[in-house]
DOVEXKOL-286705 format. One record per atom (N, C-alpha, C): residue in one letter; atom name; x, y, z. Coordinates in pm, 1 decimal, always signed. Layout:
// DOVEXKOL-286705
REC, a, CA, X, Y, Z
...
This chain:
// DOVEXKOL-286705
REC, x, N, +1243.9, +393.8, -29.0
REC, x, CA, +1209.6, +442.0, +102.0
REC, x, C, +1328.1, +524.5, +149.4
REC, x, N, +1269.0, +616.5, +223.4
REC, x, CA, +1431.6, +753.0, +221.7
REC, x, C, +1343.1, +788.4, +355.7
REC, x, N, +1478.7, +823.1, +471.3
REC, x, CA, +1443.9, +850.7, +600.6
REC, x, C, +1573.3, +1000.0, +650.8
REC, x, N, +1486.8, +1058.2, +719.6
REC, x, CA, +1542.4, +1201.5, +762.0
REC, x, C, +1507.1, +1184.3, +918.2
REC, x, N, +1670.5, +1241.1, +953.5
REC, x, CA, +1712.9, +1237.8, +1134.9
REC, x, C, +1737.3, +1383.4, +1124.0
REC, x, N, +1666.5, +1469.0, +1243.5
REC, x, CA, +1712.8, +1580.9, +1241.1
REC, x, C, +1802.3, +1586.0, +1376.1
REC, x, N, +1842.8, +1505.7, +1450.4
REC, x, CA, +1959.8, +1549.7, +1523.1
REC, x, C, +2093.2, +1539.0, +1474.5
REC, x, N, +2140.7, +1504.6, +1582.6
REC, x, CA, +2346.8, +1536.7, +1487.5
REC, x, C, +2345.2, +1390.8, +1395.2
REC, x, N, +2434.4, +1486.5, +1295.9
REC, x, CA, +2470.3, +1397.7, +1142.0
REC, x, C, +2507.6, +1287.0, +1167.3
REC, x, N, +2607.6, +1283.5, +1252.6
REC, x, CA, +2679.0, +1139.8, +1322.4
REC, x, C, +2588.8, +1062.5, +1395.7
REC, x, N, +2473.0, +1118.1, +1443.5
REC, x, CA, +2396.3, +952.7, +1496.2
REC, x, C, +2262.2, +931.5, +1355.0
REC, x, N, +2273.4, +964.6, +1267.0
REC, x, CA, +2221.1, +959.6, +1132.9
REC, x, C, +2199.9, +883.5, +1046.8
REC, x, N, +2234.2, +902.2, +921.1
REC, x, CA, +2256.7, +807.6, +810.5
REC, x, C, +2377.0, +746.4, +847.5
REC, x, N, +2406.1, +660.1, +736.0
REC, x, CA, +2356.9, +534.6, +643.0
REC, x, C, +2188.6, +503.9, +768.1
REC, x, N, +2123.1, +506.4, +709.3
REC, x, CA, +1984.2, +448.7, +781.4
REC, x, C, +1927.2, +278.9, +713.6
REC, x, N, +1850.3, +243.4, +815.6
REC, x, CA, +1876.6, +89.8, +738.5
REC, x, C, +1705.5, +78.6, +736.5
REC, x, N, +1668.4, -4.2, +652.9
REC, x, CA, +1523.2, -91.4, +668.9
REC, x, C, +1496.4, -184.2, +641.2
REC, x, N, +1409.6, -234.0, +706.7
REC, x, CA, +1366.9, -382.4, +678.4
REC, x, C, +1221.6, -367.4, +716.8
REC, x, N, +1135.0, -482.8, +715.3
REC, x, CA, +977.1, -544.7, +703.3
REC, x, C, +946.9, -538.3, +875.9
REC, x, N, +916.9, -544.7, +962.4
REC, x, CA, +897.7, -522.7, +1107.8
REC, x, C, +928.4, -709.8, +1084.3
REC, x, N, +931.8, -731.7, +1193.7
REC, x, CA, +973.2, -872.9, +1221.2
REC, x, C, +819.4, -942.3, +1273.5
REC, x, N, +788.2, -831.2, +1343.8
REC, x, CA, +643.4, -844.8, +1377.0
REC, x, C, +507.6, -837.6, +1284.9
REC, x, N, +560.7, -818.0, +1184.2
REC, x, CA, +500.6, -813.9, +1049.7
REC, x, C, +386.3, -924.0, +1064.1
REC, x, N, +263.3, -907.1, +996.8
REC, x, CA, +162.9, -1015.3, +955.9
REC, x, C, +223.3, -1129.5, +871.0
REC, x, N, +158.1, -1256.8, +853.9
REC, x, CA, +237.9, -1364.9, +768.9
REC, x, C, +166.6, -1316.4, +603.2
REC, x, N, +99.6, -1272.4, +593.6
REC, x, CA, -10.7, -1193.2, +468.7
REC, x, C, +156.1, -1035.2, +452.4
REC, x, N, +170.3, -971.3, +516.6
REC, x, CA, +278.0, -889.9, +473.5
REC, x, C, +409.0, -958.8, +405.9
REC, x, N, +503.4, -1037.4, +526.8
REC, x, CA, +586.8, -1153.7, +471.8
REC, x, C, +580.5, -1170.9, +376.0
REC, x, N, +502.1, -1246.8, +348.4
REC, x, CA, +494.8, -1346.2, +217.1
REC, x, C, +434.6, -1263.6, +93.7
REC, x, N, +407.4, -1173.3, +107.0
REC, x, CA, +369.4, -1067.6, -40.8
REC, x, C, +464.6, -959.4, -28.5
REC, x, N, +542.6, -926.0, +23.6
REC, x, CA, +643.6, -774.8, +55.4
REC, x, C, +790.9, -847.7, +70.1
REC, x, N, +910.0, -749.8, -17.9
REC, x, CA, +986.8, -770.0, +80.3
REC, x, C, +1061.7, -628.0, +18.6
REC, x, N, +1178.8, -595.9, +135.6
REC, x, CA, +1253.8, -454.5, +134.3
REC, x, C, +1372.2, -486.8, +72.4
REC, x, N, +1444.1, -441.2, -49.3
REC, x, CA, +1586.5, -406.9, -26.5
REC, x, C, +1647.2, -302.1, -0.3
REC, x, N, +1726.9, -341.6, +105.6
REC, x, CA, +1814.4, -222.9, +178.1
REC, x, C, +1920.7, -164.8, +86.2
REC, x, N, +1987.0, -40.1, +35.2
REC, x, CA, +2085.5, -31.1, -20.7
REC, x, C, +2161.7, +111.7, +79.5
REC, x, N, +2290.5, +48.1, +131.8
REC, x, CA, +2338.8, +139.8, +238.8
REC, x, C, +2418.6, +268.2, +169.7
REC, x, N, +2444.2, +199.1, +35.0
REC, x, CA, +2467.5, +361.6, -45.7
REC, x, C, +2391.8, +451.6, -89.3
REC, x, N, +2254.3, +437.2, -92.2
REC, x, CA, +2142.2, +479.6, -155.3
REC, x, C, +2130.9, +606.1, -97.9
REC, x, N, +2047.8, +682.8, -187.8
REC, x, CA, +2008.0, +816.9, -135.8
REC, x, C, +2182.9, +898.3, -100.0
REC, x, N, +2299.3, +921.8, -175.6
REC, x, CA, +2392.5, +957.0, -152.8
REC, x, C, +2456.5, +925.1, -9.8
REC, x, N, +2438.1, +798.7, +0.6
REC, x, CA, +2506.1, +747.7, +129.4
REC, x, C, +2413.0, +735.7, +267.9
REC, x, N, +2321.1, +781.1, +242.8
REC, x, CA, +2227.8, +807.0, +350.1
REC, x, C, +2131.9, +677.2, +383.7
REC, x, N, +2176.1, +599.8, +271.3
REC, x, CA, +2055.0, +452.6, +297.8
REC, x, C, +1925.3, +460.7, +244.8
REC, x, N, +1917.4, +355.5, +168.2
REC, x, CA, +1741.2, +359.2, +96.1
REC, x, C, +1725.8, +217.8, +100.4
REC, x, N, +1553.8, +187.9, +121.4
REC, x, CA, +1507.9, +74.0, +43.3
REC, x, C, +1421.7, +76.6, -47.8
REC, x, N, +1378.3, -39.9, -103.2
REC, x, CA, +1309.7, -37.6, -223.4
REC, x, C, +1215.6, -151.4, -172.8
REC, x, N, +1093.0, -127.8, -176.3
REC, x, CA, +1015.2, -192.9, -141.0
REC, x, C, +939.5, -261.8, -324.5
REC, x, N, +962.5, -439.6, -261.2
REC, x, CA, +907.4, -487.3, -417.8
REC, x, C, +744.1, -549.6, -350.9
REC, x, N, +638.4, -599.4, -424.8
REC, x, CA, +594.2, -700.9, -416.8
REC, x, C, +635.2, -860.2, -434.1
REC, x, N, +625.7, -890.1, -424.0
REC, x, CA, +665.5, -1058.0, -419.9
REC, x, C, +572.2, -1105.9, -554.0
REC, x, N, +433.6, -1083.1, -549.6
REC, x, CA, +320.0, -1109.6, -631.8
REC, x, C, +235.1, -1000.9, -711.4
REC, x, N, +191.0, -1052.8, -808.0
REC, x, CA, +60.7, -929.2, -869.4
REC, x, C, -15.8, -864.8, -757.1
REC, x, N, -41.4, -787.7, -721.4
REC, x, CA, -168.5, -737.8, -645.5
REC, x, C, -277.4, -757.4, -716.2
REC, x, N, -370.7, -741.5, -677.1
REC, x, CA, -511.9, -772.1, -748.9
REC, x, C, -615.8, -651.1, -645.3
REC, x, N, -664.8, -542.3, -688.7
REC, x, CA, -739.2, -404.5, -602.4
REC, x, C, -818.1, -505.5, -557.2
REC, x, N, -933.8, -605.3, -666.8
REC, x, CA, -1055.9, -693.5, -623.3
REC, x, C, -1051.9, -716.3, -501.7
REC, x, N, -901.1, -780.9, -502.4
REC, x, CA, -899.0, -868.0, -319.1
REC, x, C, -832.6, -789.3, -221.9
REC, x, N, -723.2, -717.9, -243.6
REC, x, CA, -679.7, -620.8, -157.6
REC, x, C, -686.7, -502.4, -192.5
REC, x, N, -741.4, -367.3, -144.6
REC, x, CA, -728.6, -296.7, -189.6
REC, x, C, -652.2, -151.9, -139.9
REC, x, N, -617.3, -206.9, -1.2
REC, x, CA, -439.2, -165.1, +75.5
REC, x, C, -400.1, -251.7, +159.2
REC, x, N, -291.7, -160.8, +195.5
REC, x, CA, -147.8, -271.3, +253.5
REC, x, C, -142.5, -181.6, +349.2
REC, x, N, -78.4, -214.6, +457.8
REC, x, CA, -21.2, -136.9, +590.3
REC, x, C, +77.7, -183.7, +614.9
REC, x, N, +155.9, -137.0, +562.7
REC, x, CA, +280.8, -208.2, +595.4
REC, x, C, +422.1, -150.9, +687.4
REC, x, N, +427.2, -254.7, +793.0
REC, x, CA, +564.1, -195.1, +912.5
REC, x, C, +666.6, -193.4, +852.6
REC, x, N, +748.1, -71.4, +854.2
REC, x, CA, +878.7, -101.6, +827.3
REC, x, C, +920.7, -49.5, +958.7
REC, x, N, +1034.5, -104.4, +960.4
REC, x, CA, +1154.8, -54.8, +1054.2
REC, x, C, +1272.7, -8.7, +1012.8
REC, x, N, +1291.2, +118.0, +1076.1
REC, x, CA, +1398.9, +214.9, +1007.7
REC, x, C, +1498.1, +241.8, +1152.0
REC, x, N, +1666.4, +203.6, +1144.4
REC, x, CA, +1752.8, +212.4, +1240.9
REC, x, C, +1842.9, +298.1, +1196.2
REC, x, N, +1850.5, +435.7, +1247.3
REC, x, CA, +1958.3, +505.5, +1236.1
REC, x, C, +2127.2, +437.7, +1273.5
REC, x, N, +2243.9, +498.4, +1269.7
REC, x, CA, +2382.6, +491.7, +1292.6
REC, x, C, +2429.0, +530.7, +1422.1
REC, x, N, +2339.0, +591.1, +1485.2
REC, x, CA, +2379.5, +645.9, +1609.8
REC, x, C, +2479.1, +519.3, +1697.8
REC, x, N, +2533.9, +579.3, +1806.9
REC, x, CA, +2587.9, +465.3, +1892.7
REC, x, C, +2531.5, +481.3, +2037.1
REC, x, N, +2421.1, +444.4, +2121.8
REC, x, CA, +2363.4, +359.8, +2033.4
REC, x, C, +2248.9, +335.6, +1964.8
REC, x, N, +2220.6, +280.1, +1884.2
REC, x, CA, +2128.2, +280.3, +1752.5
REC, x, C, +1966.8, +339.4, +1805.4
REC, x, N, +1907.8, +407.1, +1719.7
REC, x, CA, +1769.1, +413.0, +1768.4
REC, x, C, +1712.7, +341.1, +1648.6
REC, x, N, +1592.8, +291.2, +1680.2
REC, x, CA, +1477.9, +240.2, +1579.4
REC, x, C, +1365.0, +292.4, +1629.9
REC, x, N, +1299.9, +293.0, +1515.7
REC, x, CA, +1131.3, +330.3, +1498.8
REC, x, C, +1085.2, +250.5, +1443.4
REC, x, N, +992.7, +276.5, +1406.0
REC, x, CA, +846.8, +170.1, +1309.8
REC, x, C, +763.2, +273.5, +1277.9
REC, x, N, +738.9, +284.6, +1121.7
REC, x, CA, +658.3, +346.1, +1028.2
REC, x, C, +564.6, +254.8, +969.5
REC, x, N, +460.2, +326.6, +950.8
REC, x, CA, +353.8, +235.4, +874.9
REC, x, C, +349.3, +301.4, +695.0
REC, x, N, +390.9, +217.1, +645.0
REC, x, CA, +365.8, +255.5, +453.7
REC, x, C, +229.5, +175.9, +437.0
REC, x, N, +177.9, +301.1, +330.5
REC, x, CA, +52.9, +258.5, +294.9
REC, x, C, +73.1, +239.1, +171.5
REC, x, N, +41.7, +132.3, +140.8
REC, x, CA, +18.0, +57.7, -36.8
REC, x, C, -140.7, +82.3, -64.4
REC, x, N, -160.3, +188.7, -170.0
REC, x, CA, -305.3, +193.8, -241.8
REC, x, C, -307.3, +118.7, -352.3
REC, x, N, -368.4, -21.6, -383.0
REC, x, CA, -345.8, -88.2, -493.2
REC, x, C, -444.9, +6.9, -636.3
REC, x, N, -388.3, +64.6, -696.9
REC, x, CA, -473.2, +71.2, -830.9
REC, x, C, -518.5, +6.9, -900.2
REC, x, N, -622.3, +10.0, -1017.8
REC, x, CA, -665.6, -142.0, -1076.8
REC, x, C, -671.6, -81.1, -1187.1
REC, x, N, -699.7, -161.3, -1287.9
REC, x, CA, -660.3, -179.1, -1471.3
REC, x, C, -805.3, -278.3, -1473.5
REC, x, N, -851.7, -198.5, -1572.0
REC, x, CA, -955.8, -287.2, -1654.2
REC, x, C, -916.0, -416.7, -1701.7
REC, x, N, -951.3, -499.6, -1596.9
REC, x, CA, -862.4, -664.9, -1628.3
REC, x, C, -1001.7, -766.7, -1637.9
REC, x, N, -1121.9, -709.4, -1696.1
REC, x, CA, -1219.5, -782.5, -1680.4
REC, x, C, -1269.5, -764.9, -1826.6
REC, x, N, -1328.9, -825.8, -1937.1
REC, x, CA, -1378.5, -789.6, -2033.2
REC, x, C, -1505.1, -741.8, -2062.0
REC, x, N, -1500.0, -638.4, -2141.6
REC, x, CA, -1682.2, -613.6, -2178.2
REC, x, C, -1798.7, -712.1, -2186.0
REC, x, N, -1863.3, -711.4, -2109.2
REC, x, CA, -1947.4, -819.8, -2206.8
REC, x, C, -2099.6, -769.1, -2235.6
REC, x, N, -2228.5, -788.0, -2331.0
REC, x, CA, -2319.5, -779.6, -2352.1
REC, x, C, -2385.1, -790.1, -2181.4
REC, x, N, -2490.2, -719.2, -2161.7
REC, x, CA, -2544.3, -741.9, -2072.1
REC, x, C, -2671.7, -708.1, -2063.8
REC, x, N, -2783.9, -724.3, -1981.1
REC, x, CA, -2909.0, -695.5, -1954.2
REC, x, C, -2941.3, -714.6, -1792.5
REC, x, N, -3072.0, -649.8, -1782.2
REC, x, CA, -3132.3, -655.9, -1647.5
REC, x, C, -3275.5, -589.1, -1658.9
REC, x, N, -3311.8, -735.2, -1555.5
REC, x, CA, -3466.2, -725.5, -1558.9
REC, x, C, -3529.8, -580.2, -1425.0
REC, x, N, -3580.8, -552.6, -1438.4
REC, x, CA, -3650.9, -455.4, -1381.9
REC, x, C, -3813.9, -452.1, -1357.0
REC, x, N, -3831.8, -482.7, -1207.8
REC, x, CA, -4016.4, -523.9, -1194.2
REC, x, C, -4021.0, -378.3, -1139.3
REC, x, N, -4129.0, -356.3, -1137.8
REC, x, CA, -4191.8, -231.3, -1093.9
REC, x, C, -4339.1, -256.0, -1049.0
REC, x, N, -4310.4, -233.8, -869.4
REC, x, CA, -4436.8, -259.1, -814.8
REC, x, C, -4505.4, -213.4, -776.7
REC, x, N, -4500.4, -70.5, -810.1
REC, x, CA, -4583.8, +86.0, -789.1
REC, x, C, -4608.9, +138.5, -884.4
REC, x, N, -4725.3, +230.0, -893.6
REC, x, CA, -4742.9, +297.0, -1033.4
REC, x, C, -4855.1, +416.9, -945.5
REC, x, N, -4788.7, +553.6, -1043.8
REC, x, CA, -4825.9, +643.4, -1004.9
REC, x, C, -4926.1, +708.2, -1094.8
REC, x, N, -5053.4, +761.1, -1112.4
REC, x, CA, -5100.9, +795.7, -1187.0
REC, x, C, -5121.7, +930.7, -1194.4
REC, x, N, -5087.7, +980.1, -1346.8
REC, x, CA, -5148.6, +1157.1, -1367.6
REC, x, C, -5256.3, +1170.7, -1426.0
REC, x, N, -5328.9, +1266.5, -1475.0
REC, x, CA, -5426.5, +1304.1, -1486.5
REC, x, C, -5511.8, +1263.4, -1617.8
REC, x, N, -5408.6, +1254.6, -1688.1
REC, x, CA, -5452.0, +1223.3, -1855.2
REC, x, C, -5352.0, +1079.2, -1900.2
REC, x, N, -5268.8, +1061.5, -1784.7
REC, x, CA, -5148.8, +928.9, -1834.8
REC, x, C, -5196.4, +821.3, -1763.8
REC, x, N, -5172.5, +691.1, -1831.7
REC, x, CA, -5214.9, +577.8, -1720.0
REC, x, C, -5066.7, +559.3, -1642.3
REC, x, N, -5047.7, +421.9, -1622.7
REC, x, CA, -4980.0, +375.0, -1556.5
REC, x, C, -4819.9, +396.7, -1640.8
REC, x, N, -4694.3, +405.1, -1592.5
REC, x, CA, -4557.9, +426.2, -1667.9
REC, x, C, -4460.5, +347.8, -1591.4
């Protein structure tokens, strides 16, 4: 995660982040941020991990708050929303299959019976 201040340099980077505090207990407990204040050439980055597998089946995004505090004196914060699109992997196996099919209309042509 990489954040850009366009006013003066000095109320700027090192920029910090973390999870909103206000965060859902479903965010918490599946997310967390590491902050690295050297990252991004001094400017501050995090790295956002999962905690767990995702699974698309059951979730298939995240909204997730972060909070980003510039260096200024004194400090400003915001709150951004990151969106997690879970992708999915064929994690289910082939199997043989069938399906029944009733048909309760029938249309007739001229020389064909029923189809």
């Amino acid at each position: 995660i990489l954040a850009k201040d366009y006013d003066e340099y000095k109320n700027g980077p090192p920029f910090t982040f973390y999870l909103d505090p206000n965060a859902s207990s479903v965010m918490k407990s599946n997310f967390k941020i590491d902050f690295n204040k050297h990252g991004a050439n001094g400017e501050g980055s995090g790295i956002l991990s999962s905690l767990y597998p995702l699974d698309r089946e059951k979730v298939k995004e995240y909204l997730i708050p972060i909070v980003i505090t510039d260096s200024g004196k004194p400090a400003l914060t915001g709150t951004n929303t990151l969106t997690v699109i879970v992708g999915d992997i064929n994690d289910h196996k082939m199997e043989a299959g069938s399906k029944e099919i009733l048909v309760d209309r029938c249309w007739r042509q001229k020389s064909a019976g029923c189809m």
